[in-house]
PDB file of N, CA, C and O in Angstrom:
ATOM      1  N   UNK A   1       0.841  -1.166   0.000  1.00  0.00           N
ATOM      2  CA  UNK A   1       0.000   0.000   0.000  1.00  0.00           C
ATOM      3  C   UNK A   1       0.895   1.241   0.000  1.00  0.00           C
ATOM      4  O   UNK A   1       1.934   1.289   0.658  1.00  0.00           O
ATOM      5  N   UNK A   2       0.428   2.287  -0.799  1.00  0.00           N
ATOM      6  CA  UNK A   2       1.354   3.575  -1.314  1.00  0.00           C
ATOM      7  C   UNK A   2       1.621   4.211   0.373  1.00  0.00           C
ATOM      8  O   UNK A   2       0.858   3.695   1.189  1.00  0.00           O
ATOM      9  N   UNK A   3       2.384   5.019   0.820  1.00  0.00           N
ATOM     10  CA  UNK A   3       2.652   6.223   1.842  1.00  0.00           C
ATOM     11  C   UNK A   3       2.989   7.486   1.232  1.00  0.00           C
ATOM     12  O   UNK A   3       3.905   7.800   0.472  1.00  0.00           O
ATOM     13  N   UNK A   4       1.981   8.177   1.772  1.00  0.00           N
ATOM     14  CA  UNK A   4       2.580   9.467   1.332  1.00  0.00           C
ATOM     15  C   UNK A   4       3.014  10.408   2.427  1.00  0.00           C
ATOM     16  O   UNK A   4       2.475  10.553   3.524  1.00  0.00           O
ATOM     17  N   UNK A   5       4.238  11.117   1.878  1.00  0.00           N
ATOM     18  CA  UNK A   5       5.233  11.493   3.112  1.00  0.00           C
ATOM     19  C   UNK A   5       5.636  13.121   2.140  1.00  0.00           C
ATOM     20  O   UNK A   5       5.427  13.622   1.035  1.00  0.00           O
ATOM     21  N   UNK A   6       6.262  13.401   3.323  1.00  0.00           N
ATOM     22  CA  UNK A   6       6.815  15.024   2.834  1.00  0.00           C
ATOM     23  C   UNK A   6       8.067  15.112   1.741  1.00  0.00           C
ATOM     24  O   UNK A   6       8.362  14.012   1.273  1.00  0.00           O
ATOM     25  N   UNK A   7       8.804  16.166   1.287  1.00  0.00           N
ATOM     26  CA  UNK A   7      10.204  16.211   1.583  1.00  0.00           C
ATOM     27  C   UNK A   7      10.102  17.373   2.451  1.00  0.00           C
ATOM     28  O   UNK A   7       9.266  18.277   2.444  1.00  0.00           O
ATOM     29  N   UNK A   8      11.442  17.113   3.444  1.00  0.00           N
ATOM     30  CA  UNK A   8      11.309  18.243   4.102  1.00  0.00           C
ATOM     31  C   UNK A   8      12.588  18.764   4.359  1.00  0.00           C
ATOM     32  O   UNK A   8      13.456  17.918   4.145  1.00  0.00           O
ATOM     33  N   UNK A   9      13.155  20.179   4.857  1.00  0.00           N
ATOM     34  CA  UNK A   9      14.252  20.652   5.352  1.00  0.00           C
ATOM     35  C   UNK A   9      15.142  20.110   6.065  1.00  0.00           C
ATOM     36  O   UNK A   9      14.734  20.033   7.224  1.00  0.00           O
ATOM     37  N   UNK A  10      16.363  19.613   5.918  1.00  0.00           N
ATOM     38  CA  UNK A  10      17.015  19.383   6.652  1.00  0.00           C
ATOM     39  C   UNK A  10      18.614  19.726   6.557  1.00  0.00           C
ATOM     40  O   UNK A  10      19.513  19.056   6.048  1.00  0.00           O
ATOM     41  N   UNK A  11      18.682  21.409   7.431  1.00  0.00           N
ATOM     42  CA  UNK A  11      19.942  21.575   7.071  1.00  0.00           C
ATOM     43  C   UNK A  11      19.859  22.291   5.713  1.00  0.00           C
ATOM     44  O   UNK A  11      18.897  22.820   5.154  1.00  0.00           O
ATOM     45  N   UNK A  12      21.204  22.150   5.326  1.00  0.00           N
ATOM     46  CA  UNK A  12      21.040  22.518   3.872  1.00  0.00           C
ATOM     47  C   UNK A  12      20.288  21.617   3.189  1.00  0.00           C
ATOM     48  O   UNK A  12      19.375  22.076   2.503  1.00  0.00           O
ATOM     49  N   UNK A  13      20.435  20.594   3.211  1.00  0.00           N
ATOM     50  CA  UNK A  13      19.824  19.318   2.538  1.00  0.00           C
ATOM     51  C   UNK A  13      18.588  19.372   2.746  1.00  0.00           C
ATOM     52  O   UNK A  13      18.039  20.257   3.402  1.00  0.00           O
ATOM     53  N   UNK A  14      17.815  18.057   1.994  1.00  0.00           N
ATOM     54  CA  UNK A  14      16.199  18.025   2.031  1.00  0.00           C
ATOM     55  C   UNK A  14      16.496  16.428   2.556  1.00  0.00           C
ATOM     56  O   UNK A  14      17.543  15.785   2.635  1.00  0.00           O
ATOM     57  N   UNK A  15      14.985  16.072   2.897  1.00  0.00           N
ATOM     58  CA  UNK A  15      15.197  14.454   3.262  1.00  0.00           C
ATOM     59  C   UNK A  15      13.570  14.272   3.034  1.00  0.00           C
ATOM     60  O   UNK A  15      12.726  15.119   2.741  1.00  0.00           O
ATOM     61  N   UNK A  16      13.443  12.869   3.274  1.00  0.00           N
ATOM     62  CA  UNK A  16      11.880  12.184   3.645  1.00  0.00           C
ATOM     63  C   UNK A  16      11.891  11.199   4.918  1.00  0.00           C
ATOM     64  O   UNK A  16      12.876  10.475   5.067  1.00  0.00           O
ATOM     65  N   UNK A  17      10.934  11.151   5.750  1.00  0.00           N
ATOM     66  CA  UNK A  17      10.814  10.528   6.889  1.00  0.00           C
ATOM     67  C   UNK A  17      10.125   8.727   6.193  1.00  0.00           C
ATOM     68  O   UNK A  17       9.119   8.518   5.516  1.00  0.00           O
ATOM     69  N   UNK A  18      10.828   8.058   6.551  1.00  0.00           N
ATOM     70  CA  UNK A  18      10.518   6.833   6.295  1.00  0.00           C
ATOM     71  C   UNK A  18       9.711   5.847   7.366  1.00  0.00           C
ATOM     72  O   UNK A  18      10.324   5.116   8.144  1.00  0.00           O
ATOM     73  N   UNK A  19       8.175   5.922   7.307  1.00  0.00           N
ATOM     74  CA  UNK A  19       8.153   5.237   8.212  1.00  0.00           C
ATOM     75  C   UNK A  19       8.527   3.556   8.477  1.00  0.00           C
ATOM     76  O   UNK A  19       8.571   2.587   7.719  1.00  0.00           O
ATOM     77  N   UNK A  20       8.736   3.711   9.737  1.00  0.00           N
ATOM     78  CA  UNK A  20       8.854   1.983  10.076  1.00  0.00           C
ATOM     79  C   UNK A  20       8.253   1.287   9.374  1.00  0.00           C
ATOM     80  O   UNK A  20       8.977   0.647   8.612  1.00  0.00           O
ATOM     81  N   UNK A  21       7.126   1.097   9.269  1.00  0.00           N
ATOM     82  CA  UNK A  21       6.546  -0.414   9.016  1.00  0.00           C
ATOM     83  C   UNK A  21       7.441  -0.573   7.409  1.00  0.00           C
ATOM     84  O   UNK A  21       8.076  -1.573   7.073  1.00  0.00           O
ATOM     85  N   UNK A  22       7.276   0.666   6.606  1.00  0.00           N
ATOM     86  CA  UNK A  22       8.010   0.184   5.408  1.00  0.00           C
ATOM     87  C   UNK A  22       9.187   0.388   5.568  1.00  0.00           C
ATOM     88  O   UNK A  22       9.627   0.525   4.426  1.00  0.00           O
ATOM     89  N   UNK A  23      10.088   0.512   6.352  1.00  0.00           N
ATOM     90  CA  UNK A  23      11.481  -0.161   6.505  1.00  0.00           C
ATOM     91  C   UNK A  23      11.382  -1.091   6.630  1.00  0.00           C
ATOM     92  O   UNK A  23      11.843  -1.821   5.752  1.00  0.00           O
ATOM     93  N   UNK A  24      10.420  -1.961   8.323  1.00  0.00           N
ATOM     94  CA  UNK A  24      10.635  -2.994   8.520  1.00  0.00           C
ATOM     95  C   UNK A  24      10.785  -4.216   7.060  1.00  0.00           C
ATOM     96  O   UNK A  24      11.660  -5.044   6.804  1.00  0.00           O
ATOM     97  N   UNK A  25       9.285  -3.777   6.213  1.00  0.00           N
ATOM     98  CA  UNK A  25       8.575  -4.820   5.187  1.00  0.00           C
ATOM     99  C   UNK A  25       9.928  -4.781   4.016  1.00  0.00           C
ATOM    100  O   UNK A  25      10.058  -5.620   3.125  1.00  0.00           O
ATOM    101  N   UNK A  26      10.833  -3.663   4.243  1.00  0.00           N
ATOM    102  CA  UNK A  26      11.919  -3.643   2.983  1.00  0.00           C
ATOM    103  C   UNK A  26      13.104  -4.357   3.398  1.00  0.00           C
ATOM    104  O   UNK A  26      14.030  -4.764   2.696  1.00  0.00           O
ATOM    105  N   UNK A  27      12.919  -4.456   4.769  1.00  0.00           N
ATOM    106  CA  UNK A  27      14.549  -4.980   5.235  1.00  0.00           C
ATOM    107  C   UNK A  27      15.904  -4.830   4.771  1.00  0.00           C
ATOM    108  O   UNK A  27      16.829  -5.620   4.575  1.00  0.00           O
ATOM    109  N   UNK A  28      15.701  -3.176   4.612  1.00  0.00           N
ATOM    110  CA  UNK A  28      17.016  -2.318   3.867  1.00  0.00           C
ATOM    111  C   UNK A  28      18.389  -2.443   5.194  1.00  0.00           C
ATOM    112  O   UNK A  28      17.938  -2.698   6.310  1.00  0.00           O
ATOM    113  N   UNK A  29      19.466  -2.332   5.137  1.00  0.00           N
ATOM    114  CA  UNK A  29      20.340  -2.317   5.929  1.00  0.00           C
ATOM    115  C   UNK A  29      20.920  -0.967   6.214  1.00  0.00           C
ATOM    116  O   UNK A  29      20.411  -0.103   5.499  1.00  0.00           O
ATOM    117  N   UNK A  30      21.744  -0.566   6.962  1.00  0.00           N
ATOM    118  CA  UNK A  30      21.686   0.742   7.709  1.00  0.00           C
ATOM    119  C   UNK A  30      22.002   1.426   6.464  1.00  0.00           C
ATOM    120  O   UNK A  30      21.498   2.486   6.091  1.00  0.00           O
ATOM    121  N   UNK A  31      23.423   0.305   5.467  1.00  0.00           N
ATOM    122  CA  UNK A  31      23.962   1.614   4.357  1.00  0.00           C
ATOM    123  C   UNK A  31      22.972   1.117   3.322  1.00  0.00           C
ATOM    124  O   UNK A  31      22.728  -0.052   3.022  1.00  0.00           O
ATOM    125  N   UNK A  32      22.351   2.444   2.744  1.00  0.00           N
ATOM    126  CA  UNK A  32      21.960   2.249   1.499  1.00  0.00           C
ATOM    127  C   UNK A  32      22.632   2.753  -0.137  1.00  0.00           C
ATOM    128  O   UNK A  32      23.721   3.326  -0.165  1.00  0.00           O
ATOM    129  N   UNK A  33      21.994   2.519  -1.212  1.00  0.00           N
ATOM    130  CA  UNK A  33      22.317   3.248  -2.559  1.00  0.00           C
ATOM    131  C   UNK A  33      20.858   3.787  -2.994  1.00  0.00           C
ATOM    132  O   UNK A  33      19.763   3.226  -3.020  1.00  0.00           O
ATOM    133  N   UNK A  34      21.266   5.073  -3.320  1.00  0.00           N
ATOM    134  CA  UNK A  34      20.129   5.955  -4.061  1.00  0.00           C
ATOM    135  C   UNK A  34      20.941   6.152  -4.906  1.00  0.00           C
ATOM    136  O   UNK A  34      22.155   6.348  -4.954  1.00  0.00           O
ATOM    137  N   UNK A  35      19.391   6.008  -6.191  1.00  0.00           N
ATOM    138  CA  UNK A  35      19.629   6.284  -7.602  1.00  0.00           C
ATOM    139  C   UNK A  35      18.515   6.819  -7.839  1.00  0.00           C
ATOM    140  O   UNK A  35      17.452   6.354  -7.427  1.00  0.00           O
ATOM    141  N   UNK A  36      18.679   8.389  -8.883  1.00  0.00           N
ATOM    142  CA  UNK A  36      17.874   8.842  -9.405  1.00  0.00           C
ATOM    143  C   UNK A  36      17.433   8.572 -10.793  1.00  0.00           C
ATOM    144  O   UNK A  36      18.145   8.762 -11.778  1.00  0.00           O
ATOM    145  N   UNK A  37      16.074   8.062 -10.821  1.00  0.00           N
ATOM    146  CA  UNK A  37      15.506   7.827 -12.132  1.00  0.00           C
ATOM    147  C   UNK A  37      14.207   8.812 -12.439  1.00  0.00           C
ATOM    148  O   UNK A  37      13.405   9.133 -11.562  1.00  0.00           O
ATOM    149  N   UNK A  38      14.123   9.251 -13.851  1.00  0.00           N
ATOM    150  CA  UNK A  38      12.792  10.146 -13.710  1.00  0.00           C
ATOM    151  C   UNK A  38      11.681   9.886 -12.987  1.00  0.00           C
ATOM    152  O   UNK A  38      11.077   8.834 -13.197  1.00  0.00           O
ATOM    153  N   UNK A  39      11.149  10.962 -11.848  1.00  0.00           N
ATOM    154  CA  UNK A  39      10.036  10.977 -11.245  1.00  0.00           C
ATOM    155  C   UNK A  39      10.372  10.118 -10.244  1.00  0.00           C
ATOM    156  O   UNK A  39       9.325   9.605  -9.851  1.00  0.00           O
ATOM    157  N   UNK A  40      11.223   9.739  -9.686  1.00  0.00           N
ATOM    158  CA  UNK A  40      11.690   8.671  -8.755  1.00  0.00           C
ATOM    159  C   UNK A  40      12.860   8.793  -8.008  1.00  0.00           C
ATOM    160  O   UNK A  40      13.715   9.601  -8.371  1.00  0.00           O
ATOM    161  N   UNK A  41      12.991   8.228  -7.191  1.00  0.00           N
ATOM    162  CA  UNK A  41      14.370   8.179  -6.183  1.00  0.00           C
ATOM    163  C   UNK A  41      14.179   6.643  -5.988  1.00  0.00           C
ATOM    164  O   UNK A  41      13.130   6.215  -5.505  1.00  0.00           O
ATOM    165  N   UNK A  42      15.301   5.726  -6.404  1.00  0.00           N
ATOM    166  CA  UNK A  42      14.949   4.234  -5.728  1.00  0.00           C
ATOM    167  C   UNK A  42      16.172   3.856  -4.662  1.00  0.00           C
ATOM    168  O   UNK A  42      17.394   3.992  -4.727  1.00  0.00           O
ATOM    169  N   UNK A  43      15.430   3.413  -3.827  1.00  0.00           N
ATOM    170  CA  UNK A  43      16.708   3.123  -2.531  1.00  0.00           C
ATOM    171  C   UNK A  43      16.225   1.646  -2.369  1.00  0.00           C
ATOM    172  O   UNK A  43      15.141   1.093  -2.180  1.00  0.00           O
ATOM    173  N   UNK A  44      18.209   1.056  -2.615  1.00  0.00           N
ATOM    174  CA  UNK A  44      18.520  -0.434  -2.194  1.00  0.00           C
ATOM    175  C   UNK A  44      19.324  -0.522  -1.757  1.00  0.00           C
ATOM    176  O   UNK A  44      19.998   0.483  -1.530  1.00  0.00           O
ATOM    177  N   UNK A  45      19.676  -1.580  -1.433  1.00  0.00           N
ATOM    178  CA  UNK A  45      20.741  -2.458  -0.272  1.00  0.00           C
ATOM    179  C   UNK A  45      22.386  -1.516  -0.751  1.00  0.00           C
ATOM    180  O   UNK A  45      22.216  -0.475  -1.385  1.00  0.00           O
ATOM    181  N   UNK A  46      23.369  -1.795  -0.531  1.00  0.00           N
ATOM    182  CA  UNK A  46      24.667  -1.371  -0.754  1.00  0.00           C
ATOM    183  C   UNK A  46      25.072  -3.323  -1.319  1.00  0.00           C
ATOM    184  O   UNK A  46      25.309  -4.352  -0.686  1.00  0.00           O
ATOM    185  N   UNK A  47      24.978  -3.038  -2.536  1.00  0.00           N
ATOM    186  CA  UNK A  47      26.089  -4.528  -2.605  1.00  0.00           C
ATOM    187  C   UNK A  47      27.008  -4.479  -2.175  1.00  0.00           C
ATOM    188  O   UNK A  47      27.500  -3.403  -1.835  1.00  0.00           O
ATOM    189  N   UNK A  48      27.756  -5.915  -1.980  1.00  0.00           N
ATOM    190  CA  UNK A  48      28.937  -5.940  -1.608  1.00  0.00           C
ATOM    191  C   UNK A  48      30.125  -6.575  -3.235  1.00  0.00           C
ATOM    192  O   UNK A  48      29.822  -7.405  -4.092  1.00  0.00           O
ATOM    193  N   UNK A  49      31.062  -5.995  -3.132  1.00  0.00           N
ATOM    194  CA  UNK A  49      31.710  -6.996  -4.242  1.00  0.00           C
ATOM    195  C   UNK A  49      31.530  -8.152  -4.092  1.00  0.00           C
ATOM    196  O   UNK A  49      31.334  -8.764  -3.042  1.00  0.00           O
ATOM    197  N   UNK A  50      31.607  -8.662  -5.525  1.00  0.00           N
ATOM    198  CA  UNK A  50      31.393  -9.981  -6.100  1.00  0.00           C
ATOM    199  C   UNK A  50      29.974 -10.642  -5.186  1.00  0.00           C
ATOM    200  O   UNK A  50      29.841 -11.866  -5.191  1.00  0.00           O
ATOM    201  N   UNK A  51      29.048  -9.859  -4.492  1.00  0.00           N
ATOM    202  CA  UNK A  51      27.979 -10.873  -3.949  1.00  0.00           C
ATOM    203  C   UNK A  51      27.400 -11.718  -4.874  1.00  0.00           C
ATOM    204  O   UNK A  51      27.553 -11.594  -6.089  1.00  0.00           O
ATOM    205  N   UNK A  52      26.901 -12.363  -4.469  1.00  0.00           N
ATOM    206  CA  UNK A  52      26.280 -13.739  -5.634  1.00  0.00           C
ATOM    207  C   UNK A  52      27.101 -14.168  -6.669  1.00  0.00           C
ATOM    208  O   UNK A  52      26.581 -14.919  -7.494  1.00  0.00           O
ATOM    209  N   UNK A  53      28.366 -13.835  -6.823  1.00  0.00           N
ATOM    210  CA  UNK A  53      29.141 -14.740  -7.662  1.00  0.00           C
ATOM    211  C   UNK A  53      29.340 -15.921  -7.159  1.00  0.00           C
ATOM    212  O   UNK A  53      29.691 -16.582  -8.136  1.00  0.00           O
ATOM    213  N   UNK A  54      29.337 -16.692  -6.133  1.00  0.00           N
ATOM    214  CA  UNK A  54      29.384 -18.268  -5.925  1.00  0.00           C
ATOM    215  C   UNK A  54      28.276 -18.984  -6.659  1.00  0.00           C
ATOM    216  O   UNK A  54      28.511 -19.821  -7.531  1.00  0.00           O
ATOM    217  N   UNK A  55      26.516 -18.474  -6.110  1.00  0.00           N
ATOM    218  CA  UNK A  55      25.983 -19.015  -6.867  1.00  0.00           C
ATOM    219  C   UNK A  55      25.828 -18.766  -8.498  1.00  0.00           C
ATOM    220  O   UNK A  55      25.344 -19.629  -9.230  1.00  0.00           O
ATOM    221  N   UNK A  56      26.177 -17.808  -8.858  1.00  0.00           N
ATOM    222  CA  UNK A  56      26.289 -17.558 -10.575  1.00  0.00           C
ATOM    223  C   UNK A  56      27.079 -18.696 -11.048  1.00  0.00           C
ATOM    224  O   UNK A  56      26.531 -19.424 -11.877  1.00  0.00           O
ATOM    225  N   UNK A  57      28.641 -19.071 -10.553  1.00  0.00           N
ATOM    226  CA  UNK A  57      29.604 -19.602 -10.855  1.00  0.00           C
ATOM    227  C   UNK A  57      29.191 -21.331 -10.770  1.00  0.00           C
ATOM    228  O   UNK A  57      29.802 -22.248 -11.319  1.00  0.00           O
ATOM    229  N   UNK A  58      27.910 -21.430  -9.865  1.00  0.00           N
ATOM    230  CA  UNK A  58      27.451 -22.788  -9.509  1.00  0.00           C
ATOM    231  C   UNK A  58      26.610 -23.151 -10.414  1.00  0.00           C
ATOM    232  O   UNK A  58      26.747 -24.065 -11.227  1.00  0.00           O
ATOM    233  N   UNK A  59      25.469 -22.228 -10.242  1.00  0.00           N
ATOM    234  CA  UNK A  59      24.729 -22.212 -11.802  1.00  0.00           C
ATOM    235  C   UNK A  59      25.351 -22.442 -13.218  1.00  0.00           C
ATOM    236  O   UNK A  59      24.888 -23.281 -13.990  1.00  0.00           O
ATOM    237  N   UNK A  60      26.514 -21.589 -13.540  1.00  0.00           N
ATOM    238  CA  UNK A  60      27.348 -21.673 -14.792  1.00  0.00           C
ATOM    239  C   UNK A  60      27.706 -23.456 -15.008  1.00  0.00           C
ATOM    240  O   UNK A  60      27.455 -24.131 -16.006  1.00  0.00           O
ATOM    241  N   UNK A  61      28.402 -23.931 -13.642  1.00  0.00           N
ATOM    242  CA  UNK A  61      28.487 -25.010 -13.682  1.00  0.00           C
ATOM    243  C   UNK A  61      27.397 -26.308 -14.296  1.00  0.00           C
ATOM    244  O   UNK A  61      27.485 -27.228 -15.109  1.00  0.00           O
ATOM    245  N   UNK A  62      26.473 -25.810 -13.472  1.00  0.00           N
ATOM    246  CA  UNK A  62      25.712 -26.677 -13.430  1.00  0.00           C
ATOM    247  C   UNK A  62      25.402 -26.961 -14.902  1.00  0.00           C
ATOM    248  O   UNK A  62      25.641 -28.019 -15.484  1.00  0.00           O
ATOM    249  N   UNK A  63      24.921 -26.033 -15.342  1.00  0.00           N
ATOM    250  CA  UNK A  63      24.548 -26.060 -17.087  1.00  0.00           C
ATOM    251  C   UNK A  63      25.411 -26.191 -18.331  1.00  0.00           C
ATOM    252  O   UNK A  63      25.089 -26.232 -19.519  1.00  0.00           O
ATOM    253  N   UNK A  64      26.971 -26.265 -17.545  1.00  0.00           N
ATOM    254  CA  UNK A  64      27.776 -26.802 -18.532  1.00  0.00           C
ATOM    255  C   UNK A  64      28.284 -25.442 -19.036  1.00  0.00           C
ATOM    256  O   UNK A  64      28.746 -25.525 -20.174  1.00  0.00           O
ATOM    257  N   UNK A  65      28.325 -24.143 -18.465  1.00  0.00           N
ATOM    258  CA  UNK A  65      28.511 -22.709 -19.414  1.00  0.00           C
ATOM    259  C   UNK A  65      30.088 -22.204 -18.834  1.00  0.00           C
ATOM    260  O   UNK A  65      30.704 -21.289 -19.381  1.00  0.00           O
ATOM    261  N   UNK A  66      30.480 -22.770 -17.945  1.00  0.00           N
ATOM    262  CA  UNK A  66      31.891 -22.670 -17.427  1.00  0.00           C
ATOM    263  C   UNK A  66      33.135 -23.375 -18.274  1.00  0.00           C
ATOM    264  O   UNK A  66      34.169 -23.647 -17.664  1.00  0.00           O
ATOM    265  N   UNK A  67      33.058 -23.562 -19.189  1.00  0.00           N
ATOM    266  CA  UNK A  67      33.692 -23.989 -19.924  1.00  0.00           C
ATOM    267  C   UNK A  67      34.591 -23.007 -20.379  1.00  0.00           C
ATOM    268  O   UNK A  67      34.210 -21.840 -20.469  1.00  0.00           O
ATOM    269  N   UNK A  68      36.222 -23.474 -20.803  1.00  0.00           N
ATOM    270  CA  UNK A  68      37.270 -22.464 -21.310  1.00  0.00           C
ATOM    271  C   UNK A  68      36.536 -22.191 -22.877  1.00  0.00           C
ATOM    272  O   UNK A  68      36.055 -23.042 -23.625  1.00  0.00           O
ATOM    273  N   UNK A  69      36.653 -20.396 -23.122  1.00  0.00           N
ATOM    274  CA  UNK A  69      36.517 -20.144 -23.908  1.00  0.00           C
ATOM    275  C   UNK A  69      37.839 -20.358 -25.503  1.00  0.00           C
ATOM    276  O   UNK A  69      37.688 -20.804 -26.640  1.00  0.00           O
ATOM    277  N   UNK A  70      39.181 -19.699 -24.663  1.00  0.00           N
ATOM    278  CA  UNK A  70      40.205 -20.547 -25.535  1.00  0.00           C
ATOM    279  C   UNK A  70      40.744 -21.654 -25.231  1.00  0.00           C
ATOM    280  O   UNK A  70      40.512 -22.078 -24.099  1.00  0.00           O
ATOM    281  N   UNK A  71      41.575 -22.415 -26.091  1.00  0.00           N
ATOM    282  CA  UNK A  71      42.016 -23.827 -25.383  1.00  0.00           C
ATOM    283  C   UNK A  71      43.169 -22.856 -24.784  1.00  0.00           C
ATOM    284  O   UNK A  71      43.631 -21.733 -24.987  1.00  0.00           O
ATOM    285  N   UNK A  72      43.393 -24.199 -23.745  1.00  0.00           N
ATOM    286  CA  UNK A  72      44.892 -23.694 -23.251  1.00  0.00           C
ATOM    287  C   UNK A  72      45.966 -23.851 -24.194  1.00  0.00           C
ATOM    288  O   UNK A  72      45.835 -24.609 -25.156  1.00  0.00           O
ATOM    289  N   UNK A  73      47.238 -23.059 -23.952  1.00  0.00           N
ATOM    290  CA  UNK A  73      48.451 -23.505 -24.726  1.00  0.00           C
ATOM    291  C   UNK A  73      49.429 -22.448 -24.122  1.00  0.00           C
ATOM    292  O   UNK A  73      49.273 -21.384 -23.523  1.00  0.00           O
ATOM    293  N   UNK A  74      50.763 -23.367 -24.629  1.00  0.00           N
ATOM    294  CA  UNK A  74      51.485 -23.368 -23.411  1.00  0.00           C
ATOM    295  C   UNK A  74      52.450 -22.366 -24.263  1.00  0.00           C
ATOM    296  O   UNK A  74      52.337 -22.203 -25.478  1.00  0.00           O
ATOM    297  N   UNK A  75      53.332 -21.778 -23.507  1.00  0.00           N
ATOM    298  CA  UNK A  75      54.409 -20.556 -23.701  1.00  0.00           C
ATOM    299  C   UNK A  75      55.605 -20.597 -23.371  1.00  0.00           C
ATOM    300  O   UNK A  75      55.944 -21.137 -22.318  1.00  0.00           O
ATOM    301  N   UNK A  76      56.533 -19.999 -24.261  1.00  0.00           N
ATOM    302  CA  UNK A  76      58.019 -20.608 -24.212  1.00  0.00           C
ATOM    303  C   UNK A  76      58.191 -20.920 -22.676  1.00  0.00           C
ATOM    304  O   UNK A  76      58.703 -21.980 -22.314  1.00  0.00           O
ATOM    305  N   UNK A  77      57.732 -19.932 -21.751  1.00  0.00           N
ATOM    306  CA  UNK A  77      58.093 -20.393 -19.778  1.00  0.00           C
ATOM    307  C   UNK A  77      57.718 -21.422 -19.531  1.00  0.00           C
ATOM    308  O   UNK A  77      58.262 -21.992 -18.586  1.00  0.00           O
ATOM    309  N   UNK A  78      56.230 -22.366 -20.531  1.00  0.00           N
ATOM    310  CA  UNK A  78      55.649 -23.361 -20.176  1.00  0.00           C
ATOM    311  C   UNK A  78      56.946 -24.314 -20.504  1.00  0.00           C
ATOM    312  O   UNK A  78      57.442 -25.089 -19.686  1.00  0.00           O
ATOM    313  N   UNK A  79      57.382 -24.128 -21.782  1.00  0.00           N
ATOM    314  CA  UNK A  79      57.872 -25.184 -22.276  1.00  0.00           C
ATOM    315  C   UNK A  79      59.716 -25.577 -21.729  1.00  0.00           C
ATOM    316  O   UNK A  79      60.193 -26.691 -21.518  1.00  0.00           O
ATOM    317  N   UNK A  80      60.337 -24.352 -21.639  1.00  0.00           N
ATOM    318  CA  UNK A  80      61.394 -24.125 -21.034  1.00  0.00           C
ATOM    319  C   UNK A  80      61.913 -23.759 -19.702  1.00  0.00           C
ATOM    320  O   UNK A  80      62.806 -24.407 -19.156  1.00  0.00           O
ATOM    321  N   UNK A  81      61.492 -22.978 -19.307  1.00  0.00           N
ATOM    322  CA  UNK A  81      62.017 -22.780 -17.637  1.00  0.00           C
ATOM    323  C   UNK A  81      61.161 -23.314 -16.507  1.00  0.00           C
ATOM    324  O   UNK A  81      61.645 -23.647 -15.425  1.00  0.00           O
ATOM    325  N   UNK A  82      59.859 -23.386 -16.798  1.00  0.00           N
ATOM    326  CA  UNK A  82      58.624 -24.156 -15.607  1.00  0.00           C
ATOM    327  C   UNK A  82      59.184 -25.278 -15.474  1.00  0.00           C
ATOM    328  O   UNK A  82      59.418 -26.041 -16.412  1.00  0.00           O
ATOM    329  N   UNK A  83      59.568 -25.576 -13.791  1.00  0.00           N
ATOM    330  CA  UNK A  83      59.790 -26.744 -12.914  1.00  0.00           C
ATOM    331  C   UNK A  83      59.272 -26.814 -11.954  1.00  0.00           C
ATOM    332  O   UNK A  83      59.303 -26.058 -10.982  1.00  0.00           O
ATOM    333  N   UNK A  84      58.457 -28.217 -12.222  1.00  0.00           N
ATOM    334  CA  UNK A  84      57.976 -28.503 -10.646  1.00  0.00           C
ATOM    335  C   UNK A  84      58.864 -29.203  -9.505  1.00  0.00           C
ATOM    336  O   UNK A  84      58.403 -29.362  -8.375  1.00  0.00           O
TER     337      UNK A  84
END
């Protein structure tokens, strides 16, 4: 269900009062990201790097899409100075 809320003064800045219940129902975390899109302000979570790359990388797996794009091949260091 919509809320309608102010903008209001704050400081130099402007802000909007968010009530609780739609924090609670958004379960945003303290840091957020705002992005302005026409007629809009949208506020989400702060990713973190690489989040959800394990399961992407599991998924990829799974379906066979992890596969090397070039073959390997080896380079004069491969062939001449590399010792195990």
């Amino acid at each position: 269900m919509p809320t309608v809320t102010r903008i209001v003064r704050l400081g130099n800045s402007r802000g909007i009062r968010i009530p609780k219940a739609l924090l609670d129902q958004a379960a945003l975390p303290d840091e957020v990201e705002l992005q302005a899109e026409p007629g809009r302000l949208v506020v989400q979570a702060v990713r973190k790097p690489r989040e959800g790359w394990e399961a992407a990388a599991a998924a990829m797996h799974a379906t066979g899409d992890d596969a090397l794009l070039d073959p390997p091949r080896s380079t004069a260091f491969d062939d001449q100075e590399w010792e195990w």
